[in-house]
MIDOSE-1310 file (N, C-alpha, C; in nm, 2 decimals, decimal comma, always signed):
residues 257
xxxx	+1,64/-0,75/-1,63/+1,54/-0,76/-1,73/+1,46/-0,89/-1,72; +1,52/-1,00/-1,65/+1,47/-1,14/-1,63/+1,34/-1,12/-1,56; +1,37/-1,06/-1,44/+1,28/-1,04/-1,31/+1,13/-0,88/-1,41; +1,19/-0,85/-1,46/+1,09/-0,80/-1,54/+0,99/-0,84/-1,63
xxxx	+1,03/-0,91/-1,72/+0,94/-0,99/-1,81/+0,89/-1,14/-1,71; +0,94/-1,14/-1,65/+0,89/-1,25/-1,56/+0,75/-1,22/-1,48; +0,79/-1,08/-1,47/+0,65/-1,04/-1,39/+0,53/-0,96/-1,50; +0,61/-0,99/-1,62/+0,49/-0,92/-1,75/+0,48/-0,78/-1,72
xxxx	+0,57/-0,65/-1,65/+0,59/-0,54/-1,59/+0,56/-0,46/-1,77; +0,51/-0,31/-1,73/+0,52/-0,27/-1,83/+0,51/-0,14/-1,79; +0,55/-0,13/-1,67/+0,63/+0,03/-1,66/+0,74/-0,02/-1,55; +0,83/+0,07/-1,54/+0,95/+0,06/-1,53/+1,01/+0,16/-1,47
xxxx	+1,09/+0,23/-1,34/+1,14/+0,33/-1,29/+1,30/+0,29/-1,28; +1,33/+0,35/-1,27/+1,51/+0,31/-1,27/+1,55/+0,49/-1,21; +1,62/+0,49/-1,12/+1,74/+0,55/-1,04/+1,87/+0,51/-1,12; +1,90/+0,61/-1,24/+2,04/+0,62/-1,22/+2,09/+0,74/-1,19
xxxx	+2,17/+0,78/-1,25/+2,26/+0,89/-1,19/+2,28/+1,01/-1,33; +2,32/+1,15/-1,27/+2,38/+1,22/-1,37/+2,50/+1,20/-1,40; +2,60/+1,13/-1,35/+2,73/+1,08/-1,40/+2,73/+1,02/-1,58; +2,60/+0,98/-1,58/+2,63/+0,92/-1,69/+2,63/+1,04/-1,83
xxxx	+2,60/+1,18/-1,79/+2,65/+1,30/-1,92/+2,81/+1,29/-1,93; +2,87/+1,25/-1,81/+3,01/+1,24/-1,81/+3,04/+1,37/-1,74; +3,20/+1,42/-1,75/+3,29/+1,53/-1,74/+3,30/+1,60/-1,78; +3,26/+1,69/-1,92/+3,28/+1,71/-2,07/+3,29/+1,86/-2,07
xxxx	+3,43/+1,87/-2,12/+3,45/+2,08/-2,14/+3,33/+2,10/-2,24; +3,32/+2,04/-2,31/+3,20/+2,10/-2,46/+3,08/+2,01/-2,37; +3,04/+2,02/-2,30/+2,89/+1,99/-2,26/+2,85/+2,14/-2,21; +2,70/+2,13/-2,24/+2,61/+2,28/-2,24/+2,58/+2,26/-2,11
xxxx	+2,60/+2,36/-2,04/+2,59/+2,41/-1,87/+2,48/+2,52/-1,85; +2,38/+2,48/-1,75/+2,32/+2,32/-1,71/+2,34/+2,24/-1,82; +2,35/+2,07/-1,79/+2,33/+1,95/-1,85/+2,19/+1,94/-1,87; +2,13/+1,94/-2,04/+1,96/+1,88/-1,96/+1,91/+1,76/-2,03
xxxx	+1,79/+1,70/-2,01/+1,81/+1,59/-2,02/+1,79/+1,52/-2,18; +1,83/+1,64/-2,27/+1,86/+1,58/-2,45/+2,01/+1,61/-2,44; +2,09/+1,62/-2,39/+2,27/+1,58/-2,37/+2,28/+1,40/-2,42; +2,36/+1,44/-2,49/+2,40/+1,24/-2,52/+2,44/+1,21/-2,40
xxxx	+2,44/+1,11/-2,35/+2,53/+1,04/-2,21/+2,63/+1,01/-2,28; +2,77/+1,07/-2,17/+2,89/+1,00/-2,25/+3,00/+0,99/-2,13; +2,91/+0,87/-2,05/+3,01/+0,86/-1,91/+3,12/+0,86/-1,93; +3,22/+0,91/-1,83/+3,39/+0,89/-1,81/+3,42/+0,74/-1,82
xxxx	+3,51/+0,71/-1,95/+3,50/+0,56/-2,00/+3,57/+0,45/-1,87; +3,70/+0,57/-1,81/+3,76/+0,49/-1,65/+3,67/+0,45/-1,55; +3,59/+0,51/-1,57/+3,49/+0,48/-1,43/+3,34/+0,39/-1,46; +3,39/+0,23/-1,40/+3,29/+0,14/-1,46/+3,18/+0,16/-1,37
xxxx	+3,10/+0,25/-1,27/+2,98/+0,25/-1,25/+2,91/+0,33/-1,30; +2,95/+0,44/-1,35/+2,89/+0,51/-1,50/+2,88/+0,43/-1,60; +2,93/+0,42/-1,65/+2,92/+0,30/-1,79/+2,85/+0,22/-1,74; +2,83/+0,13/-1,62/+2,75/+0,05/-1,62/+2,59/+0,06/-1,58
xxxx	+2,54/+0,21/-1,53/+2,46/+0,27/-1,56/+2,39/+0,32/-1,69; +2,49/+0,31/-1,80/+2,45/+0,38/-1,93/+2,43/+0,26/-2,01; +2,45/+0,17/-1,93/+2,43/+0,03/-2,05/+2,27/-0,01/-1,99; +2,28/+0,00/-1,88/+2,13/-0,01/-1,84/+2,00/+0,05/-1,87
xxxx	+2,05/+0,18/-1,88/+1,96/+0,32/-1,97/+1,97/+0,25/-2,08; +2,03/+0,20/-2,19/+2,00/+0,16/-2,30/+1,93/+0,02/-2,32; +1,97/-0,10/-2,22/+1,88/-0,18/-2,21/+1,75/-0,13/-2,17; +1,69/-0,05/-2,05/+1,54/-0,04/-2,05/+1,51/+0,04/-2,19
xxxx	+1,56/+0,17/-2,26/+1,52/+0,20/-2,36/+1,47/+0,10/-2,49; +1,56/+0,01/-2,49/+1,52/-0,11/-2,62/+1,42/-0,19/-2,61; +1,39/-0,18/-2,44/+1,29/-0,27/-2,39/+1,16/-0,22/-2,40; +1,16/-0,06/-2,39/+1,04/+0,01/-2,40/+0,99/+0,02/-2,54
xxxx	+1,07/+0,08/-2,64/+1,09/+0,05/-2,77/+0,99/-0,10/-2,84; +1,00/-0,19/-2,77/+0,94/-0,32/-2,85/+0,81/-0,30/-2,84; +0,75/-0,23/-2,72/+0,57/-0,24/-2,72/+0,54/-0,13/-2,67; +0,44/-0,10/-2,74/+0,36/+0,10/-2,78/+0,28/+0,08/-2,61
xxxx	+0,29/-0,03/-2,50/+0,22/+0,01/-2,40/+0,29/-0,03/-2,27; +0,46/+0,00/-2,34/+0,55/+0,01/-2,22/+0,61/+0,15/-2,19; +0,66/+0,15/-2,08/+0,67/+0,30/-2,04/+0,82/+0,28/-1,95; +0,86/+0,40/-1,92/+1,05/+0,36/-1,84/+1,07/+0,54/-1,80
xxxx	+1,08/+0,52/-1,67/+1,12/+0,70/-1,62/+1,24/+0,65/-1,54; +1,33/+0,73/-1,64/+1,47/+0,71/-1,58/+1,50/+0,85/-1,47; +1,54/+0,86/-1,37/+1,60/+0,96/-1,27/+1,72/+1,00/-1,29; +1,76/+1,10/-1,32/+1,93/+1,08/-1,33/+1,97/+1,22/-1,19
xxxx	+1,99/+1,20/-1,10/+1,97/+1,22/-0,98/+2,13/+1,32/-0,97; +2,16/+1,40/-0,91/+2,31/+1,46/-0,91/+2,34/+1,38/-0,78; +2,49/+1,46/-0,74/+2,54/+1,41/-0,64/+2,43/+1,43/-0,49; +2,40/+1,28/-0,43/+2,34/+1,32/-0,37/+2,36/+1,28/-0,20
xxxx	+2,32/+1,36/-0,06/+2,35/+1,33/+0,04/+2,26/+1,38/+0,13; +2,31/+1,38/+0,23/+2,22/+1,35/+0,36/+2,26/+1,33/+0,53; +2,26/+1,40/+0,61/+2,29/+1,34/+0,76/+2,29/+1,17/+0,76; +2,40/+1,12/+0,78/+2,40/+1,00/+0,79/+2,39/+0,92/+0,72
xxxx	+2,35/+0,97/+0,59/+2,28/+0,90/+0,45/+2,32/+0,92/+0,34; +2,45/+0,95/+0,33/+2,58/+1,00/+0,20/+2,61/+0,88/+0,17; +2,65/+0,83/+0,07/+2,68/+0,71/+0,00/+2,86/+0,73/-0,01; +2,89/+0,57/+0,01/+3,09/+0,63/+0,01/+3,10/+0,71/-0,13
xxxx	+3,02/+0,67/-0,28/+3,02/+0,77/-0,40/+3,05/+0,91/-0,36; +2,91/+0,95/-0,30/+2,89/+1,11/-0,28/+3,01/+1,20/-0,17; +3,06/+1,08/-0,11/+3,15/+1,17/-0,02/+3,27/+1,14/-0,09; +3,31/+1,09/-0,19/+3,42/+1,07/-0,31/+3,44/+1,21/-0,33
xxxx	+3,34/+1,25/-0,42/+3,27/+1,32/-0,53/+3,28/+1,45/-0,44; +3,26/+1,48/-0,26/+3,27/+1,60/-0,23/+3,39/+1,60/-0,17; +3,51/+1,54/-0,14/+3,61/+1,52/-0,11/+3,71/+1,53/-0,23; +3,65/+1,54/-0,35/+3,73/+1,59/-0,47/+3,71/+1,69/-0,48
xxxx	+3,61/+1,76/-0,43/+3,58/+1,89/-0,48/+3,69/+2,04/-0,46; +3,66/+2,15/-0,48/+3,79/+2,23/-0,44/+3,91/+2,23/-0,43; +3,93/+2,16/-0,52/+4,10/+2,17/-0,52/+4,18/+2,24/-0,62; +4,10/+2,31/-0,70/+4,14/+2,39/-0,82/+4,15/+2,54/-0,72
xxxx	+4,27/+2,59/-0,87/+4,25/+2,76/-0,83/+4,16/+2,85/-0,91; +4,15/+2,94/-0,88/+4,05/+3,03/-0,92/+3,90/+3,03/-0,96; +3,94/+3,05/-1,13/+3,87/+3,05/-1,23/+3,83/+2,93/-1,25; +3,95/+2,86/-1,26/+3,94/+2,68/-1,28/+3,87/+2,62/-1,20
xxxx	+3,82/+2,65/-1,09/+3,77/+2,58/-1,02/+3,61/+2,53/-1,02; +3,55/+2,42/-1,10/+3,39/+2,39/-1,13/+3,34/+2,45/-1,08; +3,23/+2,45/-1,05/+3,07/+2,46/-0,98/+3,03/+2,26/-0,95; +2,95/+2,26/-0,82/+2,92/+2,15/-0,80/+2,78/+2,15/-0,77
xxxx	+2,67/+2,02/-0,78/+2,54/+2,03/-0,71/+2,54/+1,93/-0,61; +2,46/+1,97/-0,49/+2,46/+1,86/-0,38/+2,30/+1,87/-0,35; +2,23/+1,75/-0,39/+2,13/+1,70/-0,36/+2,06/+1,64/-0,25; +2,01/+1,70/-0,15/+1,93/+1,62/-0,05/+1,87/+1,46/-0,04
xxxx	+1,89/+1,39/+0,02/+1,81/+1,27/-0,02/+1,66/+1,24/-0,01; +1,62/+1,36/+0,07/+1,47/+1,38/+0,12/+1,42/+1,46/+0,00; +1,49/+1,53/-0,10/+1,41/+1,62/-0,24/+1,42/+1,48/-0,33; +1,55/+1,41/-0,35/+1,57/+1,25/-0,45/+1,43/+1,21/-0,37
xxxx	+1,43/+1,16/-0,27/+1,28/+1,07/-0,25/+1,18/+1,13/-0,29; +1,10/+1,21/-0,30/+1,02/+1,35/-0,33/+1,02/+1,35/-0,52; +1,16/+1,32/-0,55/+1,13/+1,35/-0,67/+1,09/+1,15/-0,74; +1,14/+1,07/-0,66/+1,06/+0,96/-0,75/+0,91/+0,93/-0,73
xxxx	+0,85/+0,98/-0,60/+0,72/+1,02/-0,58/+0,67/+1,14/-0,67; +0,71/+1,19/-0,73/+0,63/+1,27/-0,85/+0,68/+1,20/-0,95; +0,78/+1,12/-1,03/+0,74/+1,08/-1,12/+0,65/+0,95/-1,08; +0,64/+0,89/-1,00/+0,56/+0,81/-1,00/+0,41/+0,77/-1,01
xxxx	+0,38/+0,91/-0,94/+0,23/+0,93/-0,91/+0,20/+0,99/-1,00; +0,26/+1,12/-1,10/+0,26/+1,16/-1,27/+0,27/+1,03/-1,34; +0,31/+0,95/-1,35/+0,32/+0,81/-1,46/+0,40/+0,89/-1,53; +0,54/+0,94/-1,57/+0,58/+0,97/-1,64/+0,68/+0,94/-1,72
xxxx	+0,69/+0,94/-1,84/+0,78/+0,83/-1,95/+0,85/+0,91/-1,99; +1,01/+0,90/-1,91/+1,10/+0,98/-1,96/+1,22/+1,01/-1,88; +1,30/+1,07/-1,97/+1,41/+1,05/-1,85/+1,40/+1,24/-1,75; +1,42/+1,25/-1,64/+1,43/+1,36/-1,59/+1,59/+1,40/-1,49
xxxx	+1,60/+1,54/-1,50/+1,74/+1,55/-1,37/+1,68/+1,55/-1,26; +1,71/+1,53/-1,18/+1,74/+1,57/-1,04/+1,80/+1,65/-0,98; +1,77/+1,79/-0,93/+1,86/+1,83/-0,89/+1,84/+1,96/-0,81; +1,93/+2,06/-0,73/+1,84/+2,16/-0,65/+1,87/+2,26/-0,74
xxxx	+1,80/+2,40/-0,74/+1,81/+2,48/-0,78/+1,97/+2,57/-0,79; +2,00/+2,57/-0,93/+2,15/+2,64/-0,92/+2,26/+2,51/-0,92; +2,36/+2,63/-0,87/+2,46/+2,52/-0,83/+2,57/+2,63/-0,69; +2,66/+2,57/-0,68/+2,79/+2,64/-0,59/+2,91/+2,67/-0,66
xxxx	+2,95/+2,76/-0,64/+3,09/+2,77/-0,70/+3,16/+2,68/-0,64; +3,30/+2,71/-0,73/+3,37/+2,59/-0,68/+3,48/+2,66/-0,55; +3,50/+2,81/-0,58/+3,54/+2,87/-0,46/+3,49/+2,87/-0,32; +3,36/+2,85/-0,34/+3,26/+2,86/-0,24/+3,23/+2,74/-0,19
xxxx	+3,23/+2,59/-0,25/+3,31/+2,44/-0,21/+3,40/+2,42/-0,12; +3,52/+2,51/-0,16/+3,61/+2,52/-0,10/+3,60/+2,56/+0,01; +3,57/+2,71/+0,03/+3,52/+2,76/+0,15/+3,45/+2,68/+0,28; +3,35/+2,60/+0,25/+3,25/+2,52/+0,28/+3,35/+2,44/+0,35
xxxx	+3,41/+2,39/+0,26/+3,59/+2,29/+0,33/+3,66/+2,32/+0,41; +3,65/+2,45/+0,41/+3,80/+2,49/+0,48/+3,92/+2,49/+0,44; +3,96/+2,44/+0,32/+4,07/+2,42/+0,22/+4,10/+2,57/+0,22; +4,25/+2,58/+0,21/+4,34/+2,68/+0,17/+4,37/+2,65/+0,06
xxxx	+4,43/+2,74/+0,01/+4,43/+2,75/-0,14/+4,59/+2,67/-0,18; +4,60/+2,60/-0,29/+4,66/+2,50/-0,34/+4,72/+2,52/-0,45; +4,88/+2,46/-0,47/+4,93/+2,49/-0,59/+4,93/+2,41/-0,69; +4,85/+2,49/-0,80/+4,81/+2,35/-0,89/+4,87/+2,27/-0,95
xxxx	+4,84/+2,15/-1,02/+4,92/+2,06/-1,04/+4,86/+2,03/-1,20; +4,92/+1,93/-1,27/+4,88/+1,86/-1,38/+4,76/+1,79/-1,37; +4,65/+1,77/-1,39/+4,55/+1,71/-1,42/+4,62/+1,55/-1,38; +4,71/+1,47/-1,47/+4,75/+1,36/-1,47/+4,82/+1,34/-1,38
xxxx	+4,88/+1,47/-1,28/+4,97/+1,39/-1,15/+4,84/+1,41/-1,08; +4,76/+1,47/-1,04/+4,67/+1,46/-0,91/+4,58/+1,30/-0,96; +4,58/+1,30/-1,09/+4,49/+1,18/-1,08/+4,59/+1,02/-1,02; +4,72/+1,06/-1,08/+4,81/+0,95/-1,03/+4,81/+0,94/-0,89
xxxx	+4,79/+1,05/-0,83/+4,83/+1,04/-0,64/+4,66/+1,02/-0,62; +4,57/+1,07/-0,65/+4,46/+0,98/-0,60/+4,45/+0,84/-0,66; +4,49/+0,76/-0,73/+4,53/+0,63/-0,74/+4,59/+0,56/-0,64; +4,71/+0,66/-0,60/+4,77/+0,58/-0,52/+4,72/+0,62/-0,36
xxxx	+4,66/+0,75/-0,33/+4,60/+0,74/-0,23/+4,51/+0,58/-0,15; +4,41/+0,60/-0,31/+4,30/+0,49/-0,28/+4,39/+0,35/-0,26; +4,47/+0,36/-0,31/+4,51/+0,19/-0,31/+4,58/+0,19/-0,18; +4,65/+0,30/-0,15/+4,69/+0,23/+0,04/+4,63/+0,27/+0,12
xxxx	+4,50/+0,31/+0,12/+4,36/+0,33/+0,21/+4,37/+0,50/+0,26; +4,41/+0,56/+0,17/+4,47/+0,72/+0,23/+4,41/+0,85/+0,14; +4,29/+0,76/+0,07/+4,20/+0,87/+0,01/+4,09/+0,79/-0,03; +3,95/+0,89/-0,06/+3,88/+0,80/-0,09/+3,86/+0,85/-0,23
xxxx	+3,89/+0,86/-0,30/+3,84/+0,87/-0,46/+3,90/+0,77/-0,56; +3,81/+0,68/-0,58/+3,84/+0,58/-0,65/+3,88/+0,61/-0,79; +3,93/+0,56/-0,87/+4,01/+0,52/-1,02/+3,91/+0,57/-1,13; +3,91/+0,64/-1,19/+3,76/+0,68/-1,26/+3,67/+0,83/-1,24
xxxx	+3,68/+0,84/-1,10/+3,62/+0,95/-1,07/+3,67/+1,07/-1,04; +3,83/+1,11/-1,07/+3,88/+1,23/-1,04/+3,81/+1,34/-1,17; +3,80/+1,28/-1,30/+3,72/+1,36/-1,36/+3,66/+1,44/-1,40; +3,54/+1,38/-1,27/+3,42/+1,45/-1,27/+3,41/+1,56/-1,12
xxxx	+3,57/+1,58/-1,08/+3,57/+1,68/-0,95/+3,67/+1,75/-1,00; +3,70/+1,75/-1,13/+3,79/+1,87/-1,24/+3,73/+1,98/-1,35; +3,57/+1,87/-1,32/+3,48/+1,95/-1,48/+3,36/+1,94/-1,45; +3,31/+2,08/-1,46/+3,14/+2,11/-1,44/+3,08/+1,96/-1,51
xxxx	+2,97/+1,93/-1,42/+2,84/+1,88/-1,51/+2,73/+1,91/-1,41; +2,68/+2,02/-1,36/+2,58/+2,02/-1,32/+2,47/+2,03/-1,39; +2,35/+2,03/-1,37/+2,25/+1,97/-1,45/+2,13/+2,07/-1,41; +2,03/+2,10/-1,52/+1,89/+2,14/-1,57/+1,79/+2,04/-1,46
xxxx	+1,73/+2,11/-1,38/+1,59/+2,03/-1,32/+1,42/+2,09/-1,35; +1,43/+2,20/-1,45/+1,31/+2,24/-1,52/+1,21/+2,09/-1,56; +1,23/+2,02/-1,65/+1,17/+1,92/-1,69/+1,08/+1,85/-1,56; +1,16/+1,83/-1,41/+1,12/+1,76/-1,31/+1,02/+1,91/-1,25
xxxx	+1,03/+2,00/-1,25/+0,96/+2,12/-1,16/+0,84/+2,07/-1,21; +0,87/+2,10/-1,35/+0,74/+2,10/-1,48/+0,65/+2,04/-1,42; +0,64/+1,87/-1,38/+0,57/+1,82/-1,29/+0,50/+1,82/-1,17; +0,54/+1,94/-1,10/+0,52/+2,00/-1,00/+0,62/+1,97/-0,88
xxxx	+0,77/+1,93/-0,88/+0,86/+1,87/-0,79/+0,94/+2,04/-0,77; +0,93/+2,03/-0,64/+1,04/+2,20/-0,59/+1,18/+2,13/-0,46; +1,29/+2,18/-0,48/+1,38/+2,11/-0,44/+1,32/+2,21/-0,24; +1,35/+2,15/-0,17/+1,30/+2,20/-0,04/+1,48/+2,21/+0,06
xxxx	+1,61/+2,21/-0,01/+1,70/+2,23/+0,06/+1,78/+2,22/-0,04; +1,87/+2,38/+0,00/+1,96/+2,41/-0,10/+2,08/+2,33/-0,11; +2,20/+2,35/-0,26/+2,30/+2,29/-0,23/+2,40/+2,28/-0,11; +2,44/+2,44/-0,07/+2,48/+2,49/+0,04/+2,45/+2,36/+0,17
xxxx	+2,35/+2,39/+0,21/+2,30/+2,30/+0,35/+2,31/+2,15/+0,29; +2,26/+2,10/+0,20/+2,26/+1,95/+0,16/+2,43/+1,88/+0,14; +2,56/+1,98/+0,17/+2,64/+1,98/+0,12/+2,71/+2,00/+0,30; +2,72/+2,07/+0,39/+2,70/+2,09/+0,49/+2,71/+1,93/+0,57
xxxx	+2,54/+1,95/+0,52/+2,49/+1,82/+0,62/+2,54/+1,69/+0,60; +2,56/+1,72/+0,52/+2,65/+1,56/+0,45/+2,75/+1,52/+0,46; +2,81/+1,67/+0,49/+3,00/+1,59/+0,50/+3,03/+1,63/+0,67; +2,94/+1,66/+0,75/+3,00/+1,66/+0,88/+3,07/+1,53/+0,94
xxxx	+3,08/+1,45/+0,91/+3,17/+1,34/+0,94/+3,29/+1,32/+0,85; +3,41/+1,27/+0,89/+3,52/+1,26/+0,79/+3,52/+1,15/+0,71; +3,50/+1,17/+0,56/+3,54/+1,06/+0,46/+3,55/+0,89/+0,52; +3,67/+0,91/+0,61/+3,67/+0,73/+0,63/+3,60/+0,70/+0,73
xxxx	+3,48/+0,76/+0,75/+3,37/+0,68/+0,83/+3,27/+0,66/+0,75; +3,29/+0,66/+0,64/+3,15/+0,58/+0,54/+3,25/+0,45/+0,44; +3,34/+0,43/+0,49/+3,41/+0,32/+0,42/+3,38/+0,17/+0,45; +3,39/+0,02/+0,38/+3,33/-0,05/+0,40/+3,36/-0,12/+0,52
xxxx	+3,35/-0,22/+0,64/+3,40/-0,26/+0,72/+3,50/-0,36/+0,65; +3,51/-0,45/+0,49/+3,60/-0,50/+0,53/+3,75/-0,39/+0,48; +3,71/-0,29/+0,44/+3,84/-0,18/+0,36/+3,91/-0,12/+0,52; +3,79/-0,11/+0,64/+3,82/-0,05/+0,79/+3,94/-0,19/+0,82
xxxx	+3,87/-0,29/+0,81/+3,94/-0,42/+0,89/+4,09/-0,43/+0,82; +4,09/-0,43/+0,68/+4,23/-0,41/+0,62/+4,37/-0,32/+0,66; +4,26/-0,16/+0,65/+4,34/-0,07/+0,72/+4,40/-0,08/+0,87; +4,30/-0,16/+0,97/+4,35/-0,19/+1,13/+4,44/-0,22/+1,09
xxxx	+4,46/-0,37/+1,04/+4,61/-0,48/+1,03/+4,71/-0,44/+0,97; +4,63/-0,32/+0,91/+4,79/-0,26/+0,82/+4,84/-0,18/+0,93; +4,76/-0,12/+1,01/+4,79/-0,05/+1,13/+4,93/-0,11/+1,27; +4,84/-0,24/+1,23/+4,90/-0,35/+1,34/+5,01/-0,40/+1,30
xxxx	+5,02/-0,44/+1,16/+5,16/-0,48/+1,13/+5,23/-0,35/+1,12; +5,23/-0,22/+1,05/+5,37/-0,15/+1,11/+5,34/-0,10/+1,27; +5,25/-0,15/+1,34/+5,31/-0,11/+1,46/+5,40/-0,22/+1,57; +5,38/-0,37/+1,49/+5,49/-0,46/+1,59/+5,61/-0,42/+1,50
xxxx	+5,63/-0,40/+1,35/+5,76/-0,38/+1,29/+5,85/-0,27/+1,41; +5,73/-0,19/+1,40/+5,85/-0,07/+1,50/+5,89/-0,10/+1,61; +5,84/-0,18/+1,67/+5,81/-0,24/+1,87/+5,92/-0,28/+1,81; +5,95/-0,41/+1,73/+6,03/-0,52/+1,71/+6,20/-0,47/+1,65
xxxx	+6,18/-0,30/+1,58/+6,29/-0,23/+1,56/+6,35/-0,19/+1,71; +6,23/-0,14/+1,77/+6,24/-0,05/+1,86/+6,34/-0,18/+2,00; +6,29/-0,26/+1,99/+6,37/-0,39/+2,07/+6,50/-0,41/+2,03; +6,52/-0,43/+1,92/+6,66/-0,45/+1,83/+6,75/-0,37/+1,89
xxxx	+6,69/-0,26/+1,84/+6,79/-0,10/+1,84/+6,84/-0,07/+1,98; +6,76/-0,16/+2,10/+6,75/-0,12/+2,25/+6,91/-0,25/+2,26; +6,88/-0,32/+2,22/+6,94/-0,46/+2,24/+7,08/-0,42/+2,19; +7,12/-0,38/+2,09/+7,25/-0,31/+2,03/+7,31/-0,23/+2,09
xxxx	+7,23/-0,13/+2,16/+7,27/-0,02/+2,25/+7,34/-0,09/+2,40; +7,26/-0,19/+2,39/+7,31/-0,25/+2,54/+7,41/-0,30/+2,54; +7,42/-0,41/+2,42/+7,55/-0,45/+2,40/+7,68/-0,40/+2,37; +7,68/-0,33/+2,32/+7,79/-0,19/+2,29/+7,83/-0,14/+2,40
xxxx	+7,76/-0,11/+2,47/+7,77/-0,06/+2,64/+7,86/-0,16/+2,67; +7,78/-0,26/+2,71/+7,89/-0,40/+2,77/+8,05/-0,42/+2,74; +8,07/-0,41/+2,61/+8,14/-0,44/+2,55/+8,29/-0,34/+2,59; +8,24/-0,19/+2,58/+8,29/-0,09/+2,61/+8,32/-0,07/+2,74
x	+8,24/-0,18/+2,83/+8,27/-0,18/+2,97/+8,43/-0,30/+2,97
């Protein structure tokens, strides 16, 4: 807000995300964009998205000739261009049975570009979704995966083993976000059409295109550099067992001789 009033700005665009409706069984499906935001309280990049939506709101609020078009954009991806978030978020996906299993949206990054160029060139004051037409089952996720089918578990043990996944570099879904790969929130994009924005690639393919590479090739270089040395150190442990165990054997021989 510094760098804002510094420049005397009095329109305002912000990119956040649909994370911030949250997870929510009693949320109305589609999400649209009069839903209260009520991010997953574990997961501080939601929350810290929804504090920002409130700061530019207060800000717009003070003077009748400020304006703020917020994006709340679904999960979004792209050849080469998936964010470590979005490949979280589809690496959580499908792991329920049946019935239980969500619906998910996967957003192109070339329809997100496309859609801040129509609110932009519209001047429009307000918040809009983002998102492609429909959604996917969550069976049809799966499919997409290749996942066989899984015996379910407690909500609270799979979130404990993706905890401990993430923490010894053996999953990527961070502390916060299993929630939102257990419970619909896909979202209403009427309000953005309205404008004249049409999504130009379905979930299906945007969903495809995005995860053809495996999960831990969008991870940070220093989380990669951690993992090597953790690599390195149990592999002299074993060399250095592997020597021991050789050395015992020998001497025993000897001895026996």
């Amino acid at each position: 807000m510094e760098e804002v009033r510094r420049v005397s700005a009095r329109r305002v665009v912000m990119l956040s995300s649909s994370l911030v409706y949250g997870p929510h069984a009693n949320s109305r499906i589609p999400i649209t964009e009069d839903e209260v935001i009520r991010p997953e309280v574990s997961f501080v990049f939601a929350r810290q998205l929804s504090s920002v939506e409130h700061v530019l709101d207060r800000w717009r609020r003070g003077s009748d000739d400020r304006s703020v078009a917020v994006l709340r954009p679904t999960v979004t991806m792209g050849l080469g261009a998936s964010s470590s978030l979005a490949r979280a978020l589809a690496a959580g996906s499908g792991r329920r049975l049946g019935d239980e299993e969500p619906p998910a949206q996967f957003l192109h990054i070339d329809d997100l570009a496309a859609a801040v160029e129509t609110v932009v060139v519209s001047e429009y004051d307000g918040v809009v979704n983002v998102a492609p037409d429909g959604w996917v089952p969550g069976d049809r996720v799966r499919a997409l995966l290749g996942r066989r089918w899984q015996i379910p578990v407690p909500r609270w043990v799979r979130e404990q083993l993706w905890a401990l996944q993430w923490r010894f570099q053996r999953g990527p879904i961070p502390p916060g976000l299993g929630p939102y790969t257990t419970t619909s929130w896909v979202v209403a994009n009427d309000r953005l059409q309205s404008l004249g924005w049409t999504s130009s690639v379905t979930n299906e393919q945007t969903f495809v295109e995005g995860t053809e590479s495996p999960w831990w090739a969008s991870i940070t270089p220093k989380r990669r550099q951690e993992l090597a040395l953790g690599g390195v150190v149990v592999g002299v442990v074993i060399a250095v067992s592997a020597i021991v165990l050789i050395g015992v054997r020998a001497f025993r021989r000897r001895r026996q001789r």
